[in-house]
C-alpha positions as CSV (number, residue, x, y, z in Angstrom):
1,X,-32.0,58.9,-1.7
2,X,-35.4,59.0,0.5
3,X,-36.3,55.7,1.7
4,X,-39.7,54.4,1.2
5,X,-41.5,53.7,4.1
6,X,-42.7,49.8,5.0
7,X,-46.4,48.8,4.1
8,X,-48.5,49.1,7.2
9,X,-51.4,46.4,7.0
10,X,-54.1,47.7,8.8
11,X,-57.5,46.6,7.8
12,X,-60.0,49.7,7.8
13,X,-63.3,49.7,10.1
14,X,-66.4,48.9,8.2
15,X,-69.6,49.8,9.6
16,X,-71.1,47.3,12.3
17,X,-72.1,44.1,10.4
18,X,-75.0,43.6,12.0
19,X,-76.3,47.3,10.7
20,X,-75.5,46.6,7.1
21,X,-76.1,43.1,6.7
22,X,-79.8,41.5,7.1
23,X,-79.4,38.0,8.8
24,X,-80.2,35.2,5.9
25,X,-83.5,33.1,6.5
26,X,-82.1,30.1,6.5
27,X,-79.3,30.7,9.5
28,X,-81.5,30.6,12.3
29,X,-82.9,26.8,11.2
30,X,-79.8,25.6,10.3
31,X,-78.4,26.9,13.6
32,X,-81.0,25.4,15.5
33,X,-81.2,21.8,14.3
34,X,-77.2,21.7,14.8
35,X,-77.4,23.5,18.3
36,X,-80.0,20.0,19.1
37,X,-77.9,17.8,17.1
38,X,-75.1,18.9,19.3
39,X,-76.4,18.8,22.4
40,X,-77.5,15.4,21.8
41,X,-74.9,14.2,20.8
42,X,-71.5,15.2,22.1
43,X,-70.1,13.8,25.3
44,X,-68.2,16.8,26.8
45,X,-66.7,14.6,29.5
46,X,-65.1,12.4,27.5
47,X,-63.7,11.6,23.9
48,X,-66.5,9.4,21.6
49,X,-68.0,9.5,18.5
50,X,-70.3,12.6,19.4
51,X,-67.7,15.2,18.7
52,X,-67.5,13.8,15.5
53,X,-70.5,13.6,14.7
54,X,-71.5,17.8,16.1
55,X,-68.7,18.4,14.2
56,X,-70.6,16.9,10.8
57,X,-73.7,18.9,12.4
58,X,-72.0,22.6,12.6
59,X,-70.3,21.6,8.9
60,X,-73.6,20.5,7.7
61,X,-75.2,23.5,9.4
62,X,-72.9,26.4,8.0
63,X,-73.0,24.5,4.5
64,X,-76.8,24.6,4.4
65,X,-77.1,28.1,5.9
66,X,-74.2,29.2,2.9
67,X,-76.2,27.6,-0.2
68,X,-79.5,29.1,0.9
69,X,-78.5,32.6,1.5
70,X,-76.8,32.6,-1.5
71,X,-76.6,31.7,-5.2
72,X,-73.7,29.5,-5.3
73,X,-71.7,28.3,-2.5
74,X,-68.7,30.5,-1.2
75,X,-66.8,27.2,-0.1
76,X,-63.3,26.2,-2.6
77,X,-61.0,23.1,-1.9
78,X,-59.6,25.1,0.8
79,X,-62.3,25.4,2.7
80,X,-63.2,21.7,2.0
81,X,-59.2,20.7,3.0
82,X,-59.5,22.1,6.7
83,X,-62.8,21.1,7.1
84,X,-61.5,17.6,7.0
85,X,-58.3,18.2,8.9
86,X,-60.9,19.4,11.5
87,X,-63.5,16.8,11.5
88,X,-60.3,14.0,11.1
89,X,-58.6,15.7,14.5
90,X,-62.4,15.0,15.9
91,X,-62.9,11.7,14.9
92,X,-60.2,10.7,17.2
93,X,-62.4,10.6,19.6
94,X,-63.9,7.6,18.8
95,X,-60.8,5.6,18.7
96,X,-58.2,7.1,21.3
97,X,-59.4,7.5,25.3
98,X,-56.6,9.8,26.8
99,X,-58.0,12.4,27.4
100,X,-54.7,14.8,27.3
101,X,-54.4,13.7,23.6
102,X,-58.4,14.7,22.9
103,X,-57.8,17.8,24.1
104,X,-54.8,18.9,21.8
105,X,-57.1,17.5,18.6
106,X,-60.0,19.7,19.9
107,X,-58.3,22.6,19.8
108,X,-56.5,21.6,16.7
109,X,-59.8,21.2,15.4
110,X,-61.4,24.7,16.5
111,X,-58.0,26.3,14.9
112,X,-58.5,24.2,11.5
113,X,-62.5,24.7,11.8
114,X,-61.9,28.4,11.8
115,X,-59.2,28.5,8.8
116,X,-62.4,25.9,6.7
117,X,-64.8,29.1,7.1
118,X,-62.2,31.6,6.2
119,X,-60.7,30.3,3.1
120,X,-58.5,32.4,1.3
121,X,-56.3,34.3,3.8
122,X,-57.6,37.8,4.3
123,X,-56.0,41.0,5.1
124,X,-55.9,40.6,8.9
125,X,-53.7,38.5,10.8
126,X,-53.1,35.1,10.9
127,X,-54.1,34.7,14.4
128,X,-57.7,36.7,13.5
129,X,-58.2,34.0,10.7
130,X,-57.2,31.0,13.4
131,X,-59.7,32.3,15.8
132,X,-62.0,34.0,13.4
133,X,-65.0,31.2,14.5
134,X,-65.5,32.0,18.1
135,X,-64.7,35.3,17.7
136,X,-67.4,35.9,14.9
137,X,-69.5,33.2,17.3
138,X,-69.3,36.1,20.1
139,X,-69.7,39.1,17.3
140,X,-72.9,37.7,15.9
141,X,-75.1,37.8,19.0
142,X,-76.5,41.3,18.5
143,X,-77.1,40.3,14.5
144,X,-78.8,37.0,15.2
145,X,-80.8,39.6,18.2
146,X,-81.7,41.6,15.4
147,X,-82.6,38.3,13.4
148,X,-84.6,36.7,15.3
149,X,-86.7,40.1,16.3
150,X,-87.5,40.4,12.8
151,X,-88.5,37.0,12.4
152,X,-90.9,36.5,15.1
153,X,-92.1,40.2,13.9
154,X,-93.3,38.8,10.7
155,X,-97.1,39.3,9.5
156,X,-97.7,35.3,8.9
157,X,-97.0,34.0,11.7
158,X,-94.5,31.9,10.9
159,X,-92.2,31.6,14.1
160,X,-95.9,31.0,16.1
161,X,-96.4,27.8,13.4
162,X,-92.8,26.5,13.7
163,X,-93.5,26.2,18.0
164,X,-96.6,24.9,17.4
165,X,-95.3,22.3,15.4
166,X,-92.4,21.7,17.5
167,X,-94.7,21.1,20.5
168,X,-96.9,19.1,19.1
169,X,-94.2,17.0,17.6
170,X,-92.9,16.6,21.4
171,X,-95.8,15.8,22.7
172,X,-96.6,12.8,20.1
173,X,-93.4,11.4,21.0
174,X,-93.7,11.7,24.8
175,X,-97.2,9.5,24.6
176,X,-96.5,7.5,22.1
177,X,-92.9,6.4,22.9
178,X,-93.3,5.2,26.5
179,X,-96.3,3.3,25.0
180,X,-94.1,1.5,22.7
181,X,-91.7,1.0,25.4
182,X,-93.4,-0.7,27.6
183,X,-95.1,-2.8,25.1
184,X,-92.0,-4.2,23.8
185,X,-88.8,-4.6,25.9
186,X,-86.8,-4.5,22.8
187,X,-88.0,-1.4,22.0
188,X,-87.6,-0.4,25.7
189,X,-83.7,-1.2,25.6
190,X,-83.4,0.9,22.6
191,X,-85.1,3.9,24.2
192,X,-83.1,3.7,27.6
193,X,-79.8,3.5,25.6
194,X,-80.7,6.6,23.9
195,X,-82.2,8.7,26.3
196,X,-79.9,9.3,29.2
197,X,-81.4,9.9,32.7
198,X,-82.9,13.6,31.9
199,X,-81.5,15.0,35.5
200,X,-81.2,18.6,36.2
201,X,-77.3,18.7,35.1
202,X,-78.0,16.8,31.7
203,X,-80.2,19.5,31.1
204,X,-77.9,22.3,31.8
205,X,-75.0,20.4,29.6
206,X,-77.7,20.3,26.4
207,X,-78.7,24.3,27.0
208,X,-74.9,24.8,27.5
209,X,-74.1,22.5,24.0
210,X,-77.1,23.9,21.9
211,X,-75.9,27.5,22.6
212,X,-72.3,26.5,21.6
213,X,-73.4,24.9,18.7
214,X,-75.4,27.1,17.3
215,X,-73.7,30.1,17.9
216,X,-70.7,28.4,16.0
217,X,-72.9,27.6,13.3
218,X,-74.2,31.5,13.4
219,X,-70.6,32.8,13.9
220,X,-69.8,31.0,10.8
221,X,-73.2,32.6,8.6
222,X,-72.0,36.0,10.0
223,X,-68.3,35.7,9.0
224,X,-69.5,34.7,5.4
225,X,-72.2,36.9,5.2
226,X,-69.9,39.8,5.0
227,X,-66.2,38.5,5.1
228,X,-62.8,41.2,5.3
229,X,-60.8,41.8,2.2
230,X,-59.1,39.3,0.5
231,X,-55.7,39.4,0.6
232,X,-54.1,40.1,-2.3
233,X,-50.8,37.9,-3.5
234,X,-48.7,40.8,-4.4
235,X,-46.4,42.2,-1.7
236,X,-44.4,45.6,-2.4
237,X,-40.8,45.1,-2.2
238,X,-39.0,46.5,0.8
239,X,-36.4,49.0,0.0
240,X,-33.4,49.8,3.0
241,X,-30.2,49.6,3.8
242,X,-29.4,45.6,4.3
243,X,-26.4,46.3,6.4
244,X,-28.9,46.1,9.8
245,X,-29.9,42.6,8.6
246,X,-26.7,41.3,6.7
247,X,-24.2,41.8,9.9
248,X,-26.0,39.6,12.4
249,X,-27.2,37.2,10.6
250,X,-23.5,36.6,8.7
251,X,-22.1,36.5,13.2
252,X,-25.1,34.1,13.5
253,X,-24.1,31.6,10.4
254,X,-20.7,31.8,11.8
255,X,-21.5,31.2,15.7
256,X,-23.7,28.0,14.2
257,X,-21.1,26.9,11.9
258,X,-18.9,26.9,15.0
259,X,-21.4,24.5,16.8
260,X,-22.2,22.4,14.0
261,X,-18.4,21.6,13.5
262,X,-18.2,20.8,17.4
263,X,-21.0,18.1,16.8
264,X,-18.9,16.6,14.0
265,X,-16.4,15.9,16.1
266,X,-18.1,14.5,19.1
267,X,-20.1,12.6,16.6
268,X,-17.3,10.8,14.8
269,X,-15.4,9.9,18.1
270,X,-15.4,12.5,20.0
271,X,-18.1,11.5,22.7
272,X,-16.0,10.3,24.8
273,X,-13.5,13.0,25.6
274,X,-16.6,15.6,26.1
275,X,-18.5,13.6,28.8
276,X,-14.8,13.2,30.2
277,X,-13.5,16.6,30.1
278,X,-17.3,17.7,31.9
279,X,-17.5,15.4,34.2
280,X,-21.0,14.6,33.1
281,X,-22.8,11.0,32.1
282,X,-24.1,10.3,28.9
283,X,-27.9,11.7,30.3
284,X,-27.1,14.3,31.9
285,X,-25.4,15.9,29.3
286,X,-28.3,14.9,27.1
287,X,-30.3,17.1,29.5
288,X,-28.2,20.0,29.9
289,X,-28.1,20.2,26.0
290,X,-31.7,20.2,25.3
291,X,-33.7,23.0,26.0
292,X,-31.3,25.0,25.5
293,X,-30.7,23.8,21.7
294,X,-34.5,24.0,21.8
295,X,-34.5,27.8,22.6
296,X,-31.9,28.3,19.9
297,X,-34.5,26.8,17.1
298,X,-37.4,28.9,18.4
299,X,-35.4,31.9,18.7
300,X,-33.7,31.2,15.1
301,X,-37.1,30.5,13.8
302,X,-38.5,34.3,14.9
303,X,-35.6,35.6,13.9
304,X,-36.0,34.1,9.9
305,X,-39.6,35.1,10.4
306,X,-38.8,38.5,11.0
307,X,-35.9,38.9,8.2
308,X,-38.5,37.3,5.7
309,X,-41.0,39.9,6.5
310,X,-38.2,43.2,6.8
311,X,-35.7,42.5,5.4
312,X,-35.1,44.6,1.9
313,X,-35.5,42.8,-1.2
314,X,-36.1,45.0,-3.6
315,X,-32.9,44.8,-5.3
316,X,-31.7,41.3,-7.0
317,X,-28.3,41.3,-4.8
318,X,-31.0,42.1,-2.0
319,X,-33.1,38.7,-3.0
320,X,-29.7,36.9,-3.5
321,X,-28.5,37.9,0.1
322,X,-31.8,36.7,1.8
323,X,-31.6,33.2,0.1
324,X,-27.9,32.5,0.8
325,X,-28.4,34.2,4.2
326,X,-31.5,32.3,5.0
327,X,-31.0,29.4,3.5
328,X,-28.0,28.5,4.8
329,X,-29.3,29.7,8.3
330,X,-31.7,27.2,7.9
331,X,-29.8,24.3,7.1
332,X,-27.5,24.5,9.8
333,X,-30.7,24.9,12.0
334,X,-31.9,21.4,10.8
335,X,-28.1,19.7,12.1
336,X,-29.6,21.5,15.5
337,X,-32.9,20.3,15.0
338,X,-31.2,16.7,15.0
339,X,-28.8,16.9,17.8
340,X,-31.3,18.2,20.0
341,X,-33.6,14.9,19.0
342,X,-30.6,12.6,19.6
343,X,-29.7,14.3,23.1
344,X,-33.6,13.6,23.9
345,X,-33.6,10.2,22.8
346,X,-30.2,9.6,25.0
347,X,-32.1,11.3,28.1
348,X,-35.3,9.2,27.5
349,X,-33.4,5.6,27.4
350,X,-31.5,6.1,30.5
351,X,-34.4,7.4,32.6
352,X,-37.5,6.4,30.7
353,X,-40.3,7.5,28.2
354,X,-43.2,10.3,29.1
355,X,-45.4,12.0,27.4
356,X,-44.0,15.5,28.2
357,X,-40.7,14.3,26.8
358,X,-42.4,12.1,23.6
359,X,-44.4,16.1,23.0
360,X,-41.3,17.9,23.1
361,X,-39.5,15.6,20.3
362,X,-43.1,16.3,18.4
363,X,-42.6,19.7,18.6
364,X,-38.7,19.7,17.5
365,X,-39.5,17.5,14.6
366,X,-42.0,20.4,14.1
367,X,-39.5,22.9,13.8
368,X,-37.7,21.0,11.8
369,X,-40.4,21.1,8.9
370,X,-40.5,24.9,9.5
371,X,-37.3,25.4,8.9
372,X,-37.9,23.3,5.1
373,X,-40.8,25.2,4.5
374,X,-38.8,27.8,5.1
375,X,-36.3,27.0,2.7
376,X,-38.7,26.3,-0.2
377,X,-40.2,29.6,0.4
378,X,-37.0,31.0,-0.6
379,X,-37.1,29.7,-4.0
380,X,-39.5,32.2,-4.9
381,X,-39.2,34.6,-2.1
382,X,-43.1,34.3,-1.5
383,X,-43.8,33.8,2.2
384,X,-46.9,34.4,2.4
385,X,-48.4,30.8,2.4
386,X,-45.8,30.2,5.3
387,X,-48.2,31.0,8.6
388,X,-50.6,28.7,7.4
389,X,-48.8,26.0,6.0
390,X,-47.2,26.0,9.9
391,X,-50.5,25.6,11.4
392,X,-51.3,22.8,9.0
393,X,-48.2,21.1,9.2
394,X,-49.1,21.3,12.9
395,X,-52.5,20.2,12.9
396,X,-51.3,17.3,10.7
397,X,-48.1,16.2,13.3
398,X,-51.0,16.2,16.3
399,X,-53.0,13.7,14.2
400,X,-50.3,11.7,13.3
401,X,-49.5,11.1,16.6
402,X,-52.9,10.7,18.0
403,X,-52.9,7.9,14.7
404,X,-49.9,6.0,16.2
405,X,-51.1,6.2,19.8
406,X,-48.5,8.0,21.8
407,X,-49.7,6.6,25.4
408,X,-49.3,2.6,23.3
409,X,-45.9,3.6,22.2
410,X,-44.8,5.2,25.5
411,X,-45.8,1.7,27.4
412,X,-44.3,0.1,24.9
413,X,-40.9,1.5,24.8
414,X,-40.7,1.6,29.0
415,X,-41.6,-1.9,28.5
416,X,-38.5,-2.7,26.1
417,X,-36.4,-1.0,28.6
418,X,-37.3,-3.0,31.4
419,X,-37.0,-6.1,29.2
420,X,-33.6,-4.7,29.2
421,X,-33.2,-4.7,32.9
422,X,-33.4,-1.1,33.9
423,X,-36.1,-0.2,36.1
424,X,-40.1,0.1,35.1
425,X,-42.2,2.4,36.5
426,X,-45.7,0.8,36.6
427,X,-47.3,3.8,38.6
428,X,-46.7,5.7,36.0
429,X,-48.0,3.0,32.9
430,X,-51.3,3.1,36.0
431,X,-52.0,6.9,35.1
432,X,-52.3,6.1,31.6
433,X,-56.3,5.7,29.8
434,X,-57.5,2.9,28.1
435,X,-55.2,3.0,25.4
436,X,-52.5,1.4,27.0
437,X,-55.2,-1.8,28.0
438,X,-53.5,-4.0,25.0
439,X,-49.8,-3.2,25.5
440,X,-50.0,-3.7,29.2
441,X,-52.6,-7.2,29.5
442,X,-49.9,-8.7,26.5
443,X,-46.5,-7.7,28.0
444,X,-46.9,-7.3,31.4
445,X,-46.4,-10.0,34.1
446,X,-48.8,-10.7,37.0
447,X,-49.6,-9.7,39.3
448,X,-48.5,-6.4,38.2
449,X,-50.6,-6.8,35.1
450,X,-53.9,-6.7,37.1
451,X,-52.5,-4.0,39.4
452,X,-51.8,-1.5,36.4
453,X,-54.9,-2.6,34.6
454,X,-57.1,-2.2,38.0
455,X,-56.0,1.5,38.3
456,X,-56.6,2.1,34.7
457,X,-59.7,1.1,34.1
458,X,-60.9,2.3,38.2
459,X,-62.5,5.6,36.8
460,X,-64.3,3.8,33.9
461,X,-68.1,4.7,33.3
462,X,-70.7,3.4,31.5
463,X,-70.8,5.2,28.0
464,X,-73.9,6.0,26.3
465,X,-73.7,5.1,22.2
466,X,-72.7,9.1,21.7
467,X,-70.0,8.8,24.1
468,X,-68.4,5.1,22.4
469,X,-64.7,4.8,21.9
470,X,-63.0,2.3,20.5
471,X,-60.2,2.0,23.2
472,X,-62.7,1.8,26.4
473,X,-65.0,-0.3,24.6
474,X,-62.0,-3.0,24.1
475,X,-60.4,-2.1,27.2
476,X,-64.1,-3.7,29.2
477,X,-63.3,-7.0,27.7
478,X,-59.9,-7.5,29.4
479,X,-60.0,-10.6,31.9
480,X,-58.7,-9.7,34.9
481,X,-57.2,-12.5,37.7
482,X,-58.0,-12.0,41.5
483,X,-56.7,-9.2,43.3
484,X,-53.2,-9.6,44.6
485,X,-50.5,-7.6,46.2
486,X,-48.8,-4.9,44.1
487,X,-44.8,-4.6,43.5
């Protein structure tokens, strides 16, 4: 019996974009105000309330740009859903300072901001539709070229009004509001904490910002002005021989039935004679356990990922196999999932609390949710929504965690453990940002509280009101006592 060969996904080349697809009026405005807005407004050096609010601008921006190029809007629920994962994940910027933790959201955030102008999935890759916004940014230059050639080609003069106005709009305001200021000193305070000093590299960070800005805004237009094919729900059913698939995955169950029993026994009583038969502590056989359990869950995640997208199921014995098969795979992953979290947990009370460590637990806790995604996808046998349900699941664990404070809870807990008597190290607590401020100044003794708090706050700047955060603006009202030798 021939064998039909697997579905290849390949989207086909459309003609260049920018050669069938005029550049809508109202892009190149709504580009512009949120390339200024940004610029403006976002604080690249540090996390503040300016990310979130250039993130409202390039939202508002794309939004705008969407309803007047077009009848009715092309944004659904999902569009709406990760545009607020995305601005949330920004928004911690005005409330958390470490800067390790900003970071993560950002990129969370360009991810989720990509998947809020993409929508539906289409028929390319996952990875196309988490990237699609700076890569459409990067595609769009020649259209907007093309744009903006057109419009300044235009019989009535309209691009020459819009400078005119824009220059004389800049001029009113650069006689009228140093008069003000130096009329009123009020007025005068206001100005200064607006306008930063306007040195040669503030200038070159706006250029940089307005052209980021705006070209996500016009990345955005240009990925909905002519988006890829939807794709469609329906998958063909594989048909092959299951005997490839069915072999090693049965070896694997039984391999990780093996293990799993093994942890049965050292967990009802059996602790003991392990750690005594390899002449190992309780920590390091924590360590030695878990990156190598972790290397087990990735590789058993890729290989469930793989199975759910080869594996035949055109048959209902072939359906039935992948469930039991998968399912059960998937299980016994989770009883790994959790001995690699308790071997972590064992490591981090007898030699302390990091944030490498506290990211690697956030990550296994992350698998574990894949793996009970993945066994609800089995119900139906319709994967499909699985890719992106990981990156949101994802996206949501990173804000979680920025939510609880992870640098507050790592003090916290090497605090508890040198309550306990075992050894604190405060040069460590010192590398920390502003977030730890609270946990430190309440729990910490002197003079080891000033020391800490002196070395966290050393590199702290003034912020301008686009660049205020919750943390360092509470952190600045600590009291600090008189310098004294540090332990």
């Amino acid at each position: 019996m021939a064998v039909a060969a697997p579905p290849v996904f390949i989207r086909p080349l459309p003609p260049p974009k920018s050669a069938v697809v005029p550049l809508p009026p109202a892009v190149l405005p709504a580009a512009g105000v949120a390339g200024v807005a940004g610029a403006l407004l976002l604080p690249v050096d540090r996390p503040g309330i300016g990310w979130l609010l250039s993130g409202l601008a390039v939202a508002a921006g794309v939004v705008v740009a969407d309803r007047r190029s077009r009848s009715e809007s092309s944004f659904t629920w999902r569009n709406a859903a990760w545009a607020g994962l995305a601005l949330a994940l920004l928004a911690m910027g005005a409330v958390r300072a470490s800067g390790w933790l900003f970071a993560l959201c950002v990129l969370a955030a360009v991810v989720a901001g990509s998947l809020a102008v993409v929508g539906k999935r289409t028929v390319n890759s996952v990875l196309y539709d988490m990237l699609a916004l700076p890569v459409e940014a990067f595609l769009a230059l020649p259209w907007v070229g093309r744009g903006v050639g057109r419009f300044t080609a235009r019989r009535d003069g309209v691009a020459r009004r819009i400078a005119l106005a824009v220059l004389a709009a800049a001029a009113l305001v650069g006689v009228f509001v140093p008069l003000l200021a130096s009329a009123d000193a009020a007025f005068a305070a206001v100005v200064d904490a607006m306008i930063p000093d306007l040195s040669v590299a503030t200038l070159v960070r706006w250029c940089a910002v307005f052209a980021v800005v705006a070209l996500a805004v016009a990345g955005a237009c240009y990925f909905l002005a002519a988006p890829p094919r939807r794709a469609s729900g329906d998958r063909p059913h594989r048909t092959a021989y299951g005997l490839e698939w069915t072999v090693p995955l049965v070896v694997l169950l039984l391999v990780f039935g093996v293990f799993v029993g093994v942890r049965l026994v050292v967990l009802f009583g059996g602790t003991e004679y392990v750690l005594r038969t390899s002449n190992l502590t309780s920590a390091e056989y924590a360590r030695g356990g878990f990156w190598q359990l972790c290397a087990v869950t990735v590789l058993t995640l890729a290989i469930v990922a793989a199975a759910l997208r080869w594996a035949p199921d055109a048959t209902k014995a072939d359906r039935l196999r992948q469930r039991v098969l998968l399912g059960t795979l998937s299980a016994l992953s989770l009883v790994l999932v959790g001995s690699a979290l308790s071997r972590m947990w064992t490591y981090q009370e007898a030699y302390g609390f990091t944030v490498l460590r506290l990211l690697v637990e956030v990550c296994e806790l992350w698998f574990g949710g894949l793996f009970v995604l993945v066994m609800a996808a089995l119900v139906q046998l319709r994967p499909a929504w699985l890719p992106r349900a990981a990156i949101a699941t994802a996206a949501g664990a990173l804000l979680i965690l920025a939510v609880l404070d992870p640098e507050r809870l790592i003090a916290d807990a090497n605090l508890d453990r040198a309550a306990a008597g075992k050894p604190l190290d405060h040069r460590y607590l010192a590398g920390f940002s502003a977030d730890v401020v609270p946990v430190v100044s309440a729990r910490l003794p002197e003079p080891l509280r000033t020391c800490v708090l002196r070395q966290v706050l050393a590199g702290d700047a003034p912020d301008g009101w686009p660049a205020w955060n919750l943390s360092r603006s509470t952190a600045r009202d600590v009291t600090l006592a008189p310098p004294a030798p540090c332990g």
